[in-house]
C-alpha positions in Angstrom: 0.8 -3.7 0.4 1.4 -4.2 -3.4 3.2 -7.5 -3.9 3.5 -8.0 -7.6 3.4 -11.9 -8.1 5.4 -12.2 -11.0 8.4 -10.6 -9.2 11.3 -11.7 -7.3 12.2 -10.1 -3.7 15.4 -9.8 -1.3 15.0 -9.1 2.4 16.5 -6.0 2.0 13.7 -4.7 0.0 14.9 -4.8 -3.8 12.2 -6.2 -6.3 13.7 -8.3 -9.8 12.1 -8.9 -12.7 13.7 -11.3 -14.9 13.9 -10.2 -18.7 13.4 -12.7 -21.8 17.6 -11.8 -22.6 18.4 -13.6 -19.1 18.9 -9.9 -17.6 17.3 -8.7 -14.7 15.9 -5.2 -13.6 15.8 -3.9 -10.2 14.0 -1.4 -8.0 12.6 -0.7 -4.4 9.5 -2.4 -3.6 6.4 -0.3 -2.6 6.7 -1.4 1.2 10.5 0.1 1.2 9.2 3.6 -0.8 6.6 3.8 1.6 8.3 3.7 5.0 10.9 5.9 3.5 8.8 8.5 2.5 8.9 11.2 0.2 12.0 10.4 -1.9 14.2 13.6 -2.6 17.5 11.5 -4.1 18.5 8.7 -5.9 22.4 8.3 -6.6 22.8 5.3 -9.3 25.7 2.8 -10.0 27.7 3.4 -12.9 26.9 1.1 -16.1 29.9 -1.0 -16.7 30.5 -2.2 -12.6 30.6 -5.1 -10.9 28.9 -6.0 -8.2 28.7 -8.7 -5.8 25.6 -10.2 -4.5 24.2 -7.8 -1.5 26.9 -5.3 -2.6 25.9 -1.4 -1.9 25.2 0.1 -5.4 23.0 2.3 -5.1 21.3 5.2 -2.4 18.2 6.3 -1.9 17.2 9.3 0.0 13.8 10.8 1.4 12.9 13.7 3.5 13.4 11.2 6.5 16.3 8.9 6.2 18.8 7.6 2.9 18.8 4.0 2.6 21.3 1.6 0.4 19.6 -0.2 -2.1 21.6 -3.9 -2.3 22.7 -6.0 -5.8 20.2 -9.0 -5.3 22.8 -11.2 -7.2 26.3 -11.0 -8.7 26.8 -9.3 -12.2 27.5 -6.2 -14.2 25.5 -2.9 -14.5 24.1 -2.7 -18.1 21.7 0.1 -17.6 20.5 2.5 -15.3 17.1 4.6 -15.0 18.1 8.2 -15.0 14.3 9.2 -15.2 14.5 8.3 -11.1 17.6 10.7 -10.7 16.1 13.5 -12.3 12.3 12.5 -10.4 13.1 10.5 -7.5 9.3 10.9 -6.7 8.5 8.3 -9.3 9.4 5.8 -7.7 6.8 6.9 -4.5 4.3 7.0 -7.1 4.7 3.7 -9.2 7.9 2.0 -7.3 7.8 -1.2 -9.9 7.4 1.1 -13.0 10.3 3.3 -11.7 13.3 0.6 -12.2 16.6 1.9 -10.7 19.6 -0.2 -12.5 19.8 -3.7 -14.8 22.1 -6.1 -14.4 23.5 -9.1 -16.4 23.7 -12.1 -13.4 26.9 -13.5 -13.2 25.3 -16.4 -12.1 21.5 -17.4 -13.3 21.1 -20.4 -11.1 21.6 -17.0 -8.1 17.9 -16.1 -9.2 16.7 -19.3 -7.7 17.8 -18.1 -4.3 15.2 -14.7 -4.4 12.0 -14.3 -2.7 8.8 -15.2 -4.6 6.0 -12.9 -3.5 5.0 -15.5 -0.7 8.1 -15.5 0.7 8.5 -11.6 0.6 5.2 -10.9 2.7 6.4 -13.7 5.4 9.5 -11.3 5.6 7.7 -8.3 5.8 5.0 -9.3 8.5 7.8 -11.0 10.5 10.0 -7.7 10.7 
């Protein structure tokens, strides 16, 4: 399982990477691409909304199942990856190159409250 260390993690299977502006960048991890399967789908917030922390914003969809993909933190949509919409496959074959939305945090200090990769492999083996 590819566990970047210099990530941040939900439960809910969303990787962050915090940028050098204070923004943050969001995809699936490579545990969630890989029990979903081939991906077929990938429906994308709109720039411009706001979202609360663990709100719905985005869908995912494979040959087996569609699965929500959860904001990690409060904020606003500042850009979105429409590579992924028009190859959804990309994200099965590099899911942290293949970044689905960015977000401005609301809230920095809400960061702090993420998984480190530790934390996010405890999670995983538990479930």
């Amino acid at each position: 399982m590819n566990i970047p260390a210099e990530l941040k993690y939900t439960a809910s299977h969303e990787w962050v990477r915090v940028e050098a502006d204070g923004s943050i960048t969001v995809g699936i991890t490579d545990h969630a691409q890989d029990l979903l399967g081939d991906l077929v789908f990938v429906e994308l917030p709109e720039v411009g909304k706001e979202l609360a922390a663990a709100q719905e914003t985005c869908v995912v969809e494979s040959v087996k199942a569609a699965a929500d993909v959860y904001a990690p933190v409060a904020g606003t949509v500042t850009a979105i990856n429409e590579a992924v919409v028009d190859a959804p496959e990309s994200v099965n074959q590099d899911a942290y190159a293949a970044w689905l939305f960015k977000l401005a945090p609301a809230n920095a200090a809400d960061l702090a409250g993420l998984l480190d990769a530790a934390g996010y492999k405890a999670a995983v083996d538990a479930a």
